[in-house]
DRENDO-1510 file (C-alpha; in Angstrom, 1 decimal, always signed):
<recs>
REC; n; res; u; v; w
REC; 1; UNK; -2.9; +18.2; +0.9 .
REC; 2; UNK; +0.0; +19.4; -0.3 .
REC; 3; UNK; +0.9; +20.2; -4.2 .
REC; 4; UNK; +3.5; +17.3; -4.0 .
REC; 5; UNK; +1.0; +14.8; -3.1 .
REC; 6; UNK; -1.8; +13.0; -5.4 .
REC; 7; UNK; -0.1; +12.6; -8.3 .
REC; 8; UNK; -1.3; +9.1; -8.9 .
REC; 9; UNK; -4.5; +8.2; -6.7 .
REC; 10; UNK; -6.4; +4.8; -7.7 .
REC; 11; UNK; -9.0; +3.5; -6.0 .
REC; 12; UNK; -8.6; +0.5; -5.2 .
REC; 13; UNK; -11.3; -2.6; -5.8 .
REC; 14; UNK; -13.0; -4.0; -3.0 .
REC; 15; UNK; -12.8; -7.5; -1.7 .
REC; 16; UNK; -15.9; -9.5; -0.7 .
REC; 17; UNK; -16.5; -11.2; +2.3 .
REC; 18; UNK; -19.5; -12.6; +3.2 .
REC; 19; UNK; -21.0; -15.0; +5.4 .
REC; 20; UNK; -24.6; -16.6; +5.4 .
REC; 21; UNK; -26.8; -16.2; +8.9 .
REC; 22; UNK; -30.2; -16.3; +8.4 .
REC; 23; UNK; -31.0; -16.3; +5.0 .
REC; 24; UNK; -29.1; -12.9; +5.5 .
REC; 25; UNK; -25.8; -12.4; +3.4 .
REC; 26; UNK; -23.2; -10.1; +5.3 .
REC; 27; UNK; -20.6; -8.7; +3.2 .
REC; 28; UNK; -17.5; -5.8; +4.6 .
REC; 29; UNK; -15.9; -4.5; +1.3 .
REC; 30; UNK; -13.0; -2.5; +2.3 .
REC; 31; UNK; -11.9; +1.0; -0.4 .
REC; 32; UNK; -9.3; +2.4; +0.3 .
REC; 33; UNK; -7.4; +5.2; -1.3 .
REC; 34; UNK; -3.9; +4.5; -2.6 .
REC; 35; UNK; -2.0; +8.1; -3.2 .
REC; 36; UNK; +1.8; +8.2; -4.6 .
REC; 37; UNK; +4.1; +10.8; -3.0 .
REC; 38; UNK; +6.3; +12.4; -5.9 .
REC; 39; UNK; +9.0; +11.2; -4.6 .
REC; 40; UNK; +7.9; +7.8; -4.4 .
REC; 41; UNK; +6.4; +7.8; -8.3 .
REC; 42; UNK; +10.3; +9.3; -9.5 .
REC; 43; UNK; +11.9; +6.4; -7.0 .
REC; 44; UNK; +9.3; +3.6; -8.6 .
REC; 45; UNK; +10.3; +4.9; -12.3 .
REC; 46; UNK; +14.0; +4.3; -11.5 .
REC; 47; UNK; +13.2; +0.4; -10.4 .
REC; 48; UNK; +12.9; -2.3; -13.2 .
REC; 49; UNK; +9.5; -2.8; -14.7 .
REC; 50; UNK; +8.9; -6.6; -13.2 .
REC; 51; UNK; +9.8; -5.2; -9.6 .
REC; 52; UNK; +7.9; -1.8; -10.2 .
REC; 53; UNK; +4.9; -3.9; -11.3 .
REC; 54; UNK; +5.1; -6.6; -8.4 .
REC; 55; UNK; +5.5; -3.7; -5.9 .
REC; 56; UNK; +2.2; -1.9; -7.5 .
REC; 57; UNK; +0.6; -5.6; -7.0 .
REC; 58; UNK; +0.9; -5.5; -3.5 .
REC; 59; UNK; +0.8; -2.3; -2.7 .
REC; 60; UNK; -3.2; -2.5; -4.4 .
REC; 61; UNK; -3.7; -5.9; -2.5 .
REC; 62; UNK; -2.7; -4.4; +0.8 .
REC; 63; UNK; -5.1; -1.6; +0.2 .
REC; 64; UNK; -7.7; -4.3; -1.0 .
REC; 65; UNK; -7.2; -6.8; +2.2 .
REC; 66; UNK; -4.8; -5.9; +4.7 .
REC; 67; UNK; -5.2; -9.5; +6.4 .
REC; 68; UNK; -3.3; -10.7; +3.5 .
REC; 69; UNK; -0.1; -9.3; +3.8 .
REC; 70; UNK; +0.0; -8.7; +7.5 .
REC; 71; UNK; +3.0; -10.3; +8.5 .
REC; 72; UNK; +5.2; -8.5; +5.3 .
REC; 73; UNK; +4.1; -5.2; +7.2 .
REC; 74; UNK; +5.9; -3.7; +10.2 .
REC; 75; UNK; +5.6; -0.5; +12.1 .
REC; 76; UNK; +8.6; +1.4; +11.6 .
REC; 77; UNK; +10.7; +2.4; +15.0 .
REC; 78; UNK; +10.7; +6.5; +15.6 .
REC; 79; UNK; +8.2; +7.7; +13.3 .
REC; 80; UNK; +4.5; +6.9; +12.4 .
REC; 81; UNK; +5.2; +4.9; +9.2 .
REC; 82; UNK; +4.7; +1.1; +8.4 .
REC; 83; UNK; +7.0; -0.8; +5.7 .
REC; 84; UNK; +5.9; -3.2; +3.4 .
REC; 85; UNK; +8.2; -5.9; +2.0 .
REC; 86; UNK; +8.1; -6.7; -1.5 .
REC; 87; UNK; +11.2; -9.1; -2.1 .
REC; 88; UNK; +14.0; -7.1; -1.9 .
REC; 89; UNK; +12.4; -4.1; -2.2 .
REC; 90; UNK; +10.8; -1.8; +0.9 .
REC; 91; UNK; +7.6; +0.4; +0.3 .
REC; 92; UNK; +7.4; +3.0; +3.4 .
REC; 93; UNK; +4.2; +4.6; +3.8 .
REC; 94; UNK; +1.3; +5.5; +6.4 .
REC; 95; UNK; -2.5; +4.7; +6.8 .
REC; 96; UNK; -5.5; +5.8; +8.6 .
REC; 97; UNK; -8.0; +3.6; +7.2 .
REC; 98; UNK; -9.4; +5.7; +4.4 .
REC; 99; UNK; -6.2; +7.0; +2.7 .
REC; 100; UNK; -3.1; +4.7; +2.4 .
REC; 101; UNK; +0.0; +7.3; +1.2 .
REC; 102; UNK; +3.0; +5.3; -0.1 .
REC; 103; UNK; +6.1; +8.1; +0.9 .
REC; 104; UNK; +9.1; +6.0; -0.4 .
REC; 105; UNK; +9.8; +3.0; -2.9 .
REC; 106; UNK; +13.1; +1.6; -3.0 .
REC; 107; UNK; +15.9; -1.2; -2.4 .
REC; 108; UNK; +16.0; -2.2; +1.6 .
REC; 109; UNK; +19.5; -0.7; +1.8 .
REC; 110; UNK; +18.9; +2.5; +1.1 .
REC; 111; UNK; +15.5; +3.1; +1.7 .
REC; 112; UNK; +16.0; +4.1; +5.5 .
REC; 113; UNK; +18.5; +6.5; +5.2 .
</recs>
């Protein structure tokens, strides 16, 4: 990775889920690493502190159970990014399972420029 990226990476907790088959508890607890790109950490310090702290919120309880938030998340047309809908605010950033990098933070108009 580059010198731009892990500025801020938290891991984020894991959520239990468990069923009981058997006398045998199954449980999938999902980690996932949440790294902010430079730009989106000066772009997050320029937003309000309520909206800054809801969009940390959800950001963590994607990472923690995607499930939750699936249908505020959408695959962005032309590139390899999702977007992640926080009120008025749009959180662009990509995922491969173990890593999720948010790229941009900002107000919906002017976050796909």
């Amino acid at each position: 990775m580059g010198r731009l990226w892990l500025h801020v990476a938290r891991l984020s907790r894991g959520r239990f889920r468990g069923t009981l088959d058997f006398n045998v508890a199954y449980c999938y607890i999902y980690f996932v690493k949440v790294i902010y790109t430079s730009t989106a950490l000066k772009q997050l310090s320029g937003i309000a502190r309520k909206p800054a702290q809801l969009i940390l919120a959800k950001v963590d309880q994607y990472a923690t159970d995607p499930a939750s938030l699936a249908n505020q998340v959408k695959k962005l047309k032309g590139a390899n990014t999702l977007r992640l809908r926080v009120g008025s605010y749009r959180v662009i950033f990509t995922e491969d399972g173990v890593v999720l990098m948010v790229l941009k933070v900002g107000y919906r108009s002017g976050i796909y420029n």
